[in-house]
GUKETI-161305 format. One record per residue (C-alpha): x, y, z. Coordinates in steps of 0.5 Angstrom, whole numbers, plus 2048, in hexadecimal, padded with zeros to 3 digits. Example, Ala and Ser with C-alpha at 12.3 -4.5 7.8 and 13.67 -1.06 7.14 Angstrom:
2
8197F781081B7FE80E
END
This chain:
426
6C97477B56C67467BC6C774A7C26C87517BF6C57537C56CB7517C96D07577C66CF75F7C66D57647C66D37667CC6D675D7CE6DC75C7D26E275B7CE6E07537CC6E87507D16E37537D76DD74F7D66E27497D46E77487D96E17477DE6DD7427DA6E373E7D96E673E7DF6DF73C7E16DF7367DD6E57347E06E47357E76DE7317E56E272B7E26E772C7E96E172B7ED6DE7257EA6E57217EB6E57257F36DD7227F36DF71B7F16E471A7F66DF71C7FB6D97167F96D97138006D971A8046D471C8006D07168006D07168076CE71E8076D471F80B6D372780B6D97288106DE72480B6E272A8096E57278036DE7268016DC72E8026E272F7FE6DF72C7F86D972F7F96DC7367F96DF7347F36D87337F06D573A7F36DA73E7F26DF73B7ED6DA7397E96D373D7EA6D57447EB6DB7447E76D77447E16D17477E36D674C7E56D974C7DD6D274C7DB6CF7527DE6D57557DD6D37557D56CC7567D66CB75B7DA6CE7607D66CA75D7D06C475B7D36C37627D66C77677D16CC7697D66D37687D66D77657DC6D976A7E06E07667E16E47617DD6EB7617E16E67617E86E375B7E46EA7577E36EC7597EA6E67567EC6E874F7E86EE74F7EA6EC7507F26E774B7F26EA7467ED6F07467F26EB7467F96E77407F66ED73B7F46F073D7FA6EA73C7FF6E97357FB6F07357FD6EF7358046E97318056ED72C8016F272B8066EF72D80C6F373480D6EE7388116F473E8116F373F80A6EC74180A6ED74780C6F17498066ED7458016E67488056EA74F8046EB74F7FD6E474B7FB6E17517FF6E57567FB6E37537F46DC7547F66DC75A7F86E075E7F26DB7587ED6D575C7F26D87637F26D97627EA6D375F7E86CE7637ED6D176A7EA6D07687E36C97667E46C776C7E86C876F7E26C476C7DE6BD76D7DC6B876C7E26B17677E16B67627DE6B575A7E16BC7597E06BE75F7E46BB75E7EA6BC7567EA6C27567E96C475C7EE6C07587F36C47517F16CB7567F26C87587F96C77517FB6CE74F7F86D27547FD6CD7518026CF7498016D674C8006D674F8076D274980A6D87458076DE74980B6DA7498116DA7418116E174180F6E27458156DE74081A6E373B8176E973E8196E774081F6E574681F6DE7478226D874881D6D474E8206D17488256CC74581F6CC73D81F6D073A81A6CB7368166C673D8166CC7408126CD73A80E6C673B80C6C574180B6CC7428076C973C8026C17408026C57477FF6CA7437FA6C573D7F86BE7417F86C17497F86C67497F36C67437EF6C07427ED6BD7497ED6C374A7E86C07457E36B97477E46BC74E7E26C074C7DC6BC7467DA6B674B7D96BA74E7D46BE7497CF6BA7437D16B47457CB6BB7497C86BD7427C66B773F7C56B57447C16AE7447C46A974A7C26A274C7C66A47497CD6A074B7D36A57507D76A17527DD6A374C7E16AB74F7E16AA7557E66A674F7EB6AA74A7EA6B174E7EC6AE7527F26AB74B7F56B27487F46B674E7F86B174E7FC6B17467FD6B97477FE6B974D8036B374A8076B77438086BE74680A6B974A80F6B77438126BE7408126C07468166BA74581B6B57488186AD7448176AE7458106AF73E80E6A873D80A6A67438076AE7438046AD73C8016A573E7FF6A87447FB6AE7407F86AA73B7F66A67407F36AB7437EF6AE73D7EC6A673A7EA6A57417E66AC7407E36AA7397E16A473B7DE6A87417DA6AD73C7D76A77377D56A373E7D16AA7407CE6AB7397CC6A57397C96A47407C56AB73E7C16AD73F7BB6B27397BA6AF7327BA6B472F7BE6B67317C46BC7357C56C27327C86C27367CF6BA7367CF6BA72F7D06C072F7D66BA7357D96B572F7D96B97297DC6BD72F7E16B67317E36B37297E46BA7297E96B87307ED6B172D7ED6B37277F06B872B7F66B27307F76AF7297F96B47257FD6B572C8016AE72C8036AE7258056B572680A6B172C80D6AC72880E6AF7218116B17208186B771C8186BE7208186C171A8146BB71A80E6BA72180E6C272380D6C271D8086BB7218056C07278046C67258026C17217FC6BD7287FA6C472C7FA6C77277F56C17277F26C27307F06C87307F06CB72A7EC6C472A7E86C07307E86C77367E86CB7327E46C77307DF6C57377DE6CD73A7DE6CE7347D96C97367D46CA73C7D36D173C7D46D17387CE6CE73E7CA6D27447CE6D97427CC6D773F7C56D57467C36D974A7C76DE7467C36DC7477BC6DB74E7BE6E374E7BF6E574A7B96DF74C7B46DB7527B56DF7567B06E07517AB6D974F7AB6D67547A46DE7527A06DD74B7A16DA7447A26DB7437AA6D873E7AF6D273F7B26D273F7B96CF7377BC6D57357B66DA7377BB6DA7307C06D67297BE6CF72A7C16D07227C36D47257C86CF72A7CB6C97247CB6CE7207CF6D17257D46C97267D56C771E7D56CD71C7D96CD7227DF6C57217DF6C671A7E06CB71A7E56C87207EA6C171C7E96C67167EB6CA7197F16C371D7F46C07167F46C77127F86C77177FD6C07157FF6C170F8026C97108026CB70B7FD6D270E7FB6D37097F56CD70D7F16CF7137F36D67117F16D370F7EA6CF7167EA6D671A7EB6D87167E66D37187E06D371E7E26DB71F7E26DA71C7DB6D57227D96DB7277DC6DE7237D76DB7247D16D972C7D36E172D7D46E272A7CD6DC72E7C96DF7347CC6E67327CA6E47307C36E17377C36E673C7C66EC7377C26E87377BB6E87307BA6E27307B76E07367B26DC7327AB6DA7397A86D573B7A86D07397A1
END
């Protein structure tokens, strides 16, 4: 059975984990029908239309972070041989930040700038109880781990894009942001989110299961610690600059840096594998780093052109580029192995040694899975390349791929948690 280094005694109880992965699923398939009704906005790289900026939220928070939550969650307990501090704190965080995305969502939706306040307020407040729970659990861990000191940066910068966030929010109702100019907030909201937790998160996480799953032996490790310190390094420096300090390109160099080394890591645990095909989420790593390698690109050309109209349009490609391809893929990948083992630990962990039983990858048809990542990689490829010379029928049809591929990871996932499919195991 794969993934067994997913699951201790000293894991969650499994609803925890699950409610998060879930629910971020669903956010996902939400903001893709919310994204598709946005085509000509986003085509247009209109950055100020507010429903467009709901259905981003729905991707970041909806769909990155609830799940990346939930992740954690169950791996940090594994991963670092301590028991969560706080399941209650943990649902109380869910229930916090569930409500405050949907009704943030919600309000940019409508134009309702009055409803920022309560949603920013309950947004924060799930953070900060998520923060306060994981970051006391992994003070308690044994030191000199990777994980522990990445992912106690990645939660540090997630309260640091949470609070940008509510400043922002602020801005929007009128109430003054401390006298930083909108767009410097902007940017350095997205650079803690995209850079600091984001992707500080996958590297951290990805460090650990992507050679777990592919069953890789003999890799070289002593790129890891760089890579992630580059990474946090990168992210600070830029949301620095955002804010007005010269920083811009020692934060790209470094950031660049982190994500090369990271390539190279993902290419060496590829080759030292045991399996000769390649993993399901292995092959989601290498088309979601192709995507971060391309926005890493598009970025430094926004940077470096002259004109605002070219540079936005730059911009608004590269962030599709991350987050519709380098984030997602990775969230979907190893989503689409989380909650087929955590379900299979649910239902047939006990049974296991009485009787034939599934095997994990029997739980949902893997033509599901290779089209969840074949449609979502050509549709974030499609929408990345409309923006640029804001074609909204291409971009149109990218949405439309990679609403299919929401898809078909929402039926994987409910063919798993409804056991439609479950051949026993021969």
């Amino acid at each position: 059975m794969d993934g067994h280094g997913l699951a201790t005694s000293l894991a969650p109880r499994l609803d925890l984990p699950l409610r998060h992965l879930l629910a971020g699923a669903a956010f996902y398939l939400v903001a893709q029908v919310a994204l598709l009704g946005q085509a000509e906005n986003l085509a247009r790289a209109g950055y100020l239309a507010w429903p467009l900026a709901g259905a981003a939220h729905l991707l970041t928070l909806g769909w990155a972070t609830m799940v990346m939550m939930g992740a954690t969650l169950q791996l940090v307990p594994v991963l670092l041989r301590v028991r969560l501090r706080s399941e209650p704190l943990a649902r109380l965080a869910w229930w916090t930040f569930t409500i405050g995305t949907a009704l943030l969502a919600g309000s940019l939706f409508a134009g309702r700038p009055r409803w920022l306040g309560p949603a920013g307020a309950l947004l924060v407040s799930g953070v900060l109880l998520y923060a306060a729970n994981v970051g006391s659990t992994l003070a308690r861990a044994p030191r000199g781990q990777l994980q522990r000191w990445a992912l106690a940066a990645a939660t540090g910068f997630l309260v640091l894009t949470a609070l940008l966030g509510a400043t922002l929010a602020l801005g929007l109702t009128g109430t003054p942001a401390g006298g930083v100019a909108f767009p410097r907030l902007l940017g350095a909201h997205l650079a803690a989110g995209l850079l600091g937790w984001m992707s500080v998160t996958v590297f951290a996480a990805g460090y650990r299961l992507i050679p777990m799953f592919a069953l890789s032996h003999g890799y070289a490790q002593h790129r890891q610690g760089p890579a992630v310190a580059l990474l946090v390094a990168g992210a600070l420096a830029l949301v620095l600059y955002s804010l007005g300090a010269p920083t811009a390109v020692p934060g790209a160099l470094a950031a660049a840096a982190a994500y090369l080394l990271f390539g190279l890591d993902v290419a060496d645990i590829v080759r030292n594998r045991r399996r000769r095909v390649l993993e399901p989420v292995t092959r989601f790593t290498l088309a979601g780093l192709a995507f971060a390698l391309a926005s890493l690109g598009l970025a430094a050309l926004a940077f470096l052109v002259t004109g605002r109209p070219a540079a936005v349009r730059l911009a608004f490609s590269a962030a599709y580029a991350f987050l519709g391809g380098w984030i997602s893929l990775m969230v979907m990948g190893h989503l689409l192995k989380i909650v087929p083992f955590l379900t299979w630990l649910e239902r047939y962990a006990d049974q296991a040694g009485d009787r034939k039983v599934p095997l994990v990858r029997d739980l949902f048809s893997p033509w599901l899975g290779e089209a969840a990542l074949l449609l979502t990689a050509a549709g974030a490829a499609l929408v990345a390349a409309g923006v640029l010379p804001g074609l909204p029928a291409v971009v149109r049809a990218g949405l439309l791929l990679t609403l299919a591929g929401a898809v078909a990871l929402g039926a994987a996932l409910l063919q798993v948690r409804a056991g439609w499919r479950q051949p026993p195991r021969p």
